[in-house]
C-alpha positions as CSV (number, residue, x, y, z in Angstrom):
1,X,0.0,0.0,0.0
2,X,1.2,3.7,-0.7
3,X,1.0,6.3,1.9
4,X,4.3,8.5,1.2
5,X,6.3,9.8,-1.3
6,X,9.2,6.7,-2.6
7,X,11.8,9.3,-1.5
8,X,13.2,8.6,1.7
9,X,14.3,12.0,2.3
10,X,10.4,13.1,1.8
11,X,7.7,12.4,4.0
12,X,5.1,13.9,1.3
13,X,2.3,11.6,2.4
14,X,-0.7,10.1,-0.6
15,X,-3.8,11.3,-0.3
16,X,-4.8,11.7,-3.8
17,X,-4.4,11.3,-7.4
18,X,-3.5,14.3,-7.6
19,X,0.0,15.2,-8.5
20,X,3.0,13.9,-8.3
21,X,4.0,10.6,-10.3
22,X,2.8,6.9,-10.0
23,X,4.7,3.8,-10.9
24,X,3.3,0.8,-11.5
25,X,4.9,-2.1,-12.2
26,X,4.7,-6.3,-12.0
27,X,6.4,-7.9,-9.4
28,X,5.9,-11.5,-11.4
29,X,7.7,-13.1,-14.4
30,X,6.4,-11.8,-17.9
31,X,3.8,-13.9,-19.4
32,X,5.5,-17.0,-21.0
33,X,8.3,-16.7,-18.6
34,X,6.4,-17.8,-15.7
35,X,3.2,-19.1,-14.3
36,X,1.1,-16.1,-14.4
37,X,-0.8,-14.5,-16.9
38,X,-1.1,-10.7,-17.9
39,X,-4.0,-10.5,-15.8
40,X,-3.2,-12.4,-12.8
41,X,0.1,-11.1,-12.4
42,X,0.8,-8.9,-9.0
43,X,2.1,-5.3,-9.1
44,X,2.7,-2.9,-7.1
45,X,2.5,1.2,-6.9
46,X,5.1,3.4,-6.3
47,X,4.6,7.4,-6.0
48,X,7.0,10.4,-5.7
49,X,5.2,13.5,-4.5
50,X,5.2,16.8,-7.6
51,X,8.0,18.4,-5.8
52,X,10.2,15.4,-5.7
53,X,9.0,14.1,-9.7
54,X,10.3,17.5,-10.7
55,X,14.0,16.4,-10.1
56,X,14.2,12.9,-9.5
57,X,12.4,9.3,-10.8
58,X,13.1,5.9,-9.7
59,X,14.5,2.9,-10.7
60,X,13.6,-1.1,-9.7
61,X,15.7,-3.9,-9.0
62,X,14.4,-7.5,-8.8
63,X,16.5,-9.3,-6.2
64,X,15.4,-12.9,-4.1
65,X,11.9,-12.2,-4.7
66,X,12.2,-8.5,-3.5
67,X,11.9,-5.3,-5.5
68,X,14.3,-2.6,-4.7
69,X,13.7,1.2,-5.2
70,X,16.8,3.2,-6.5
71,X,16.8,7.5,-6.9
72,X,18.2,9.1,-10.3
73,X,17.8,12.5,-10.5
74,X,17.0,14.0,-13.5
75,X,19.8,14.6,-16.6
76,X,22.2,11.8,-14.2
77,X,23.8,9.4,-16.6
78,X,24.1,5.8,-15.5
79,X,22.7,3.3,-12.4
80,X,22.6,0.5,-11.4
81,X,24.2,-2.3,-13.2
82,X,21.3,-5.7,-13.5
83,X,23.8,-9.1,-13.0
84,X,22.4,-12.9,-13.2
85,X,21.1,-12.3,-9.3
86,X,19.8,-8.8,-10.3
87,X,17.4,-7.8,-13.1
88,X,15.5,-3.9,-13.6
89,X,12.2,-4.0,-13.7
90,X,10.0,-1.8,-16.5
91,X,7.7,0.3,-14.5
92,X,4.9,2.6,-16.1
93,X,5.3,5.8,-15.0
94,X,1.9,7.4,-14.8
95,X,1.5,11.2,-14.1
96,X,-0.9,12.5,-12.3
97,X,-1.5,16.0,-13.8
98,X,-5.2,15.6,-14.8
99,X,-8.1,16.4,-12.7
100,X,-8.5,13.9,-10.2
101,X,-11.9,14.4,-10.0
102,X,-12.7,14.0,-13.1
103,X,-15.1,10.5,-12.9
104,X,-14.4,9.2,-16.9
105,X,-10.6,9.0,-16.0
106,X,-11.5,7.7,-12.4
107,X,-13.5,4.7,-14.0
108,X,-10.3,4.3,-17.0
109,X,-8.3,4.2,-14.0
110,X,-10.1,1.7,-11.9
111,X,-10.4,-1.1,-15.1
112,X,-7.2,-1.0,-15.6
113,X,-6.2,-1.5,-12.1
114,X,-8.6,-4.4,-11.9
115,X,-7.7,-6.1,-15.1
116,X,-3.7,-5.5,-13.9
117,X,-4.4,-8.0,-11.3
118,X,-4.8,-5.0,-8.8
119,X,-6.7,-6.7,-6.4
120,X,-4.2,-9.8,-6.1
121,X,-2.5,-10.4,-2.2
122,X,0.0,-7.6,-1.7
123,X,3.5,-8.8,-2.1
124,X,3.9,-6.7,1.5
125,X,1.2,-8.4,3.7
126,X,-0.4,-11.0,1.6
127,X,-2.2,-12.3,4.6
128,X,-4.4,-9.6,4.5
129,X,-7.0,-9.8,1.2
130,X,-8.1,-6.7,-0.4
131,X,-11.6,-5.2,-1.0
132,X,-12.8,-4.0,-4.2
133,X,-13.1,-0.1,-4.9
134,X,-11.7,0.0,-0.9
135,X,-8.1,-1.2,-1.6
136,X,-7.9,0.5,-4.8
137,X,-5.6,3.5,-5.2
138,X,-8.6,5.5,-6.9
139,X,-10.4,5.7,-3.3
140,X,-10.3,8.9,-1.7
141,X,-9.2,7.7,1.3
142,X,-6.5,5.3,-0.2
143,X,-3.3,5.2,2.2
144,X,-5.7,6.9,4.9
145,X,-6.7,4.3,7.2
146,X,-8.2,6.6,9.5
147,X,-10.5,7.1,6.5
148,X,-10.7,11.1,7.0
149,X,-12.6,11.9,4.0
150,X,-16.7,11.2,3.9
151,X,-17.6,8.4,1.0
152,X,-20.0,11.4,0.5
153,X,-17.5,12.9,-1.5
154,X,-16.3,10.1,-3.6
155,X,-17.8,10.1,-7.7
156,X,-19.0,6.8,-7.3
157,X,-22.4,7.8,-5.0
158,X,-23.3,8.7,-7.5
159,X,-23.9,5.0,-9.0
160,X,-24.8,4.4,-4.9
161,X,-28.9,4.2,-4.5
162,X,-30.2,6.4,-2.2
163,X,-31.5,3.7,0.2
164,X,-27.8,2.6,0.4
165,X,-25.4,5.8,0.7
166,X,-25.5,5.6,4.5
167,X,-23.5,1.9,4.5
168,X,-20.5,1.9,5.9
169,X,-19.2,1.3,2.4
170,X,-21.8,2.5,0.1
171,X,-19.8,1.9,-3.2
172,X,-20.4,-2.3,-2.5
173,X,-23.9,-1.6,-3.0
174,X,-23.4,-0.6,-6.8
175,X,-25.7,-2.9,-8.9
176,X,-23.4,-4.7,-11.2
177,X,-25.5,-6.5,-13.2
178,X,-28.7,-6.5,-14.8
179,X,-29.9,-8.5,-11.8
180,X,-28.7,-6.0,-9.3
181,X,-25.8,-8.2,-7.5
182,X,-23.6,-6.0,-6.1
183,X,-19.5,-6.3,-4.5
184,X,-21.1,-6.9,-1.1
185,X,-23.8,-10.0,-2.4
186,X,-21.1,-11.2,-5.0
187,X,-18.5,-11.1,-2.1
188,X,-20.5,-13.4,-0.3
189,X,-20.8,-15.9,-2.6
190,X,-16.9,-16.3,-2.3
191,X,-16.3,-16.4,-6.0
192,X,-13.2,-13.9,-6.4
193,X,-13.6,-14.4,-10.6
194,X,-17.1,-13.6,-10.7
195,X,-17.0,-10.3,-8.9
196,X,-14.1,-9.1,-10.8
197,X,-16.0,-10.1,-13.8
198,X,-19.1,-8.6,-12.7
199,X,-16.7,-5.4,-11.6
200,X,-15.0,-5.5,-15.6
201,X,-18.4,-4.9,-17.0
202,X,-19.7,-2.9,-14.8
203,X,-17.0,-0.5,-15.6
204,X,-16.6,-1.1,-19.1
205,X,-20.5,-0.4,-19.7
206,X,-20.1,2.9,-17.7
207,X,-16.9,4.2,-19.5
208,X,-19.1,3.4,-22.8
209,X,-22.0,5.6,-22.0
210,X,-19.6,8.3,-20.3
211,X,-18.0,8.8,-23.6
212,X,-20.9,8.8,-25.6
213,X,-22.3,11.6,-23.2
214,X,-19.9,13.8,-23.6
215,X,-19.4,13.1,-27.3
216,X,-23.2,13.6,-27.9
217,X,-22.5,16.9,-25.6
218,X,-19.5,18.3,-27.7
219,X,-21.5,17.5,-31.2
220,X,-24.5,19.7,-29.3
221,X,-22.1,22.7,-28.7
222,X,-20.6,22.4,-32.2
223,X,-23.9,23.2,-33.7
């Protein structure tokens, strides 16, 4: 789990997807080379705060089943050199310069964070599972575990219904499916593949009609 800047030096705690820089890379062999595939492959997030991803980025090492974090400032040649014992790891660097609040890249976000295997055992504390939309870094309380900020405030209520936005986590009571199962009923059935499933469409089918909104809404205004 994230909750401060990479840089050791900086104690720039997450909040939000905000600013700053995200890394995201897997912490399993490439598909082919291993027994995973693409989508059930772990990874893991890495952030460096805006002040600190104006001057420095970060480098991965995989070493006895451990990833290490190196520091290369900007414009600095070299690094470190990957042996038989060590390998780099490719990371995705992902900025986070656009509106956070924005709910079409929230939902682009959370698919691809669910189809990246996001919701896989931590490589940090895999004896603790992880709860949809909860455990995902798109929450607004991600890396907060005092939860400080009301789910009042989060884009998803607004899929929430009314009779359900006073739960204690009102974005499990989304209906999924046409049948109205939701990440609480379809937790309970035990069946990590379905809800994910379920969770895939779900945000697929709302991404569609986002982007046909708002294309429907730009033709409007060129007229």
């Amino acid at each position: 789990m994230i909750s401060q800047c990479a840089n050791p030096g900086c104690s720039a705690p997450f909040r939000y997807l905000r600013e700053g820089k995200l890394f995201q890379l897997y912490t399993d062999p490439e598909p082919g080379t291993g027994e995973r595939t693409e989508t059930s492959r772990r990874i893991e997030y890495y952030w460096l705060c805006g002040r600190c991803a104006a001057t420095i980025t970060l480098l991965f090492e995989h070493k006895d089943g451990a990833v290490r974090v190196h520091l290369k400032h900007h414009g600095e040649s070299g690094g470190f050199m990957p042996t038989n014992e060590v390998q780099t790891i490719r990371a995705r660097e992902i900025p986070l310069n656009k509106d956070d609040r924005d709910l079409l890249e929230l939902l682009k976000f959370e698919l691809d964070f669910l189809e990246a295997g996001g919701y896989g055992r931590s490589v940090h504390t895999p004896q603790v599972p992880t709860r949809p939309f909860q455990d995902s870094i798109t929450c607004i309380n991600y890396g907060d575990p005092q939860r400080s900020r009301p789910c009042e405030e989060c884009l998803l209520m607004q899929f929430v219904p009314e009779s359900r936005q006073h739960e204690n986590v009102p974005c499990h009571h989304i209906p999924l499916t046409e049948k109205g199962e939701t990440v609480e009923t379809l937790e309970a059935c035990g069946n990590q593949a379905v809800l994910e499933e379920a969770m895939i469409h779900w945000l697929r089918a709302a991404i569609r009609r986002l982007e046909q909104d708002r294309a429907l809404a730009q033709a409007a205004k060129g007229v």
